[in-house]
N, C-alpha and C positions, 0 to 999 in steps of 0.2 A: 784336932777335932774341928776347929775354925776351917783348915782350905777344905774340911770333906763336905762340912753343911755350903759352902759356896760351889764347891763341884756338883755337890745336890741340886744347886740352887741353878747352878750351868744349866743343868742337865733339864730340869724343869721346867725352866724358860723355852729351852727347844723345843720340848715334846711339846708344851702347849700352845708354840709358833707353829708351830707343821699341822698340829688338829683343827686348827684357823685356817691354814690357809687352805687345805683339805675340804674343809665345810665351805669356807666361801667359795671353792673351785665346784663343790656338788650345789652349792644352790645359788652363786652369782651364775652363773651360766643359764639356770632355768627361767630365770627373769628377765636375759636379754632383749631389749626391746628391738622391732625389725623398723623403727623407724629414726632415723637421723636424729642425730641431738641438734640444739639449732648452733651456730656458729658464735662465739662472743671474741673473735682477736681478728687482725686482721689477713692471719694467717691462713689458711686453709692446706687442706693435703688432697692429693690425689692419688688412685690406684690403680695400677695397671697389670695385667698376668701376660705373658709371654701368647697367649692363645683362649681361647674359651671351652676347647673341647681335649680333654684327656684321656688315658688307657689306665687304668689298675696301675697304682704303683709308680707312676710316670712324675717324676718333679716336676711342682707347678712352681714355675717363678712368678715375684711378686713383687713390682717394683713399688715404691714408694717416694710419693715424691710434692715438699713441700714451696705452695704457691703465694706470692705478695701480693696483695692487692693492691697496695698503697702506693703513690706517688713519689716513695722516697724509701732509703734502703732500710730494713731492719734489721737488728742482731739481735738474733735468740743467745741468753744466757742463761746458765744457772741447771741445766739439764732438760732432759727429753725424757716423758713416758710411751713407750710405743706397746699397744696391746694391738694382737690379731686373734680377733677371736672367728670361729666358724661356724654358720647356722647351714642347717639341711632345709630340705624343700617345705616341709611340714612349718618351719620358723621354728622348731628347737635349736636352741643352743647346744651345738657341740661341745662348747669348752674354748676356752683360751690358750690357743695353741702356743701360742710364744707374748711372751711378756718383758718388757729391761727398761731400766733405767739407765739412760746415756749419757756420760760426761763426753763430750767431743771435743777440740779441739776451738774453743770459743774465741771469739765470738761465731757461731752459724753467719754467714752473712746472705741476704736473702736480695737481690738488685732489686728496683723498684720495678713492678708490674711482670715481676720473675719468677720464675720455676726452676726450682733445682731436685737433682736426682738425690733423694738422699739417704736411700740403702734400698737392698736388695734381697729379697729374702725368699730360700727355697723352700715352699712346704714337701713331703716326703708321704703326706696323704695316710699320719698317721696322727688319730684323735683322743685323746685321753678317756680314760677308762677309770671310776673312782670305785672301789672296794673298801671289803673292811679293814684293809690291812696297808691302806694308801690309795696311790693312782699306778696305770700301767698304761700302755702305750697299744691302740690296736689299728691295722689300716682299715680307711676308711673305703665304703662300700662305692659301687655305680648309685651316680643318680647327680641332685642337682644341687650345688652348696652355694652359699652366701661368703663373701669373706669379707669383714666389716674391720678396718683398722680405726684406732683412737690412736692422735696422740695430746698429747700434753705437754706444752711449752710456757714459759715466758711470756709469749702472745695470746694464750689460750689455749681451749680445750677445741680439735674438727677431728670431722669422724669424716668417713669414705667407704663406699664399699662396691666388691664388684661380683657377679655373679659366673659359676663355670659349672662347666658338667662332665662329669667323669664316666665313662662308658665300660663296662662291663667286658 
């Protein structure tokens, strides 16, 4: 009787992790604000896309790439949050296309006054979709999108973002 109320107990903790994060996926995204957060590390990121103009369907790479301000080297530890999220021309939020938390290989090491590449990510120009029944995956239409990266380090919290337009 004991391990069935704890598998109940499993089972309940899930479902009501996934209906959270469900909700904050349907209404963190409609709040997105289209302007910068201000910078507090000495960190910053920048964002780059292979190109600005695409076709339906066509992977858009995205590189991402964090920059030192400082005089002297720094080591990120302790983990990275990387969120990309995508706003359309109107300034809604798409959604948060990809989301992680990264244990990497630490210390990050950043040279002084440096820039390093520090992933690469393909979007596949497909946007989340939230239902009753969950989320579903649909591609995203022609027209002109925002793609605004955060991350979250040791040093602070920078945002970045770059504009591209998908053609029909």
């Amino acid at each position: 009787m004991r391990i069935r109320r704890i598998n109940i107990g499993i089972v309940s903790v899930i479902v009501v992790s996934s209906l959270m994060l469900i909700c904050y996926m349907a209404l963190g995204h409609a709040s997105l604000p289209n302007t910068l957060a201000p910078e507090n590390g000495p960190v910053t990121i920048r964002v780059q896309t292979d190109k600005s103009l695409y076709t339906l369907q066509e992977i858009v790479e995205v590189k991402l790439y964090l920059i030192n301000h400082e005089n002297e080297t720094i080591n990120l530890t302790g983990g990275i949050t990387i969120s990309y999220w995508f706003i359309n021309s109107e300034g809604e939020g798409l959604g948060r296309i990809k989301s992680q938390w990264l244990v990497k290989e630490y210390p990050i090491v950043l040279p002084p006054q440096g820039e390093i590449l520090f992933e690469t990510y393909e979007w596949s120009q497909k946007i989340p979709v939230i239902t009753d029944s969950g989320y579903s995956w649909t591609d995203a239409g022609p027209g002109i999108y925002t793609i605004k990266v955060t991350v979250k380090s040791s040093a602070g919290t920078s945002n970045s973002e770059i504009t591209i337009e998908i053609k029909g």
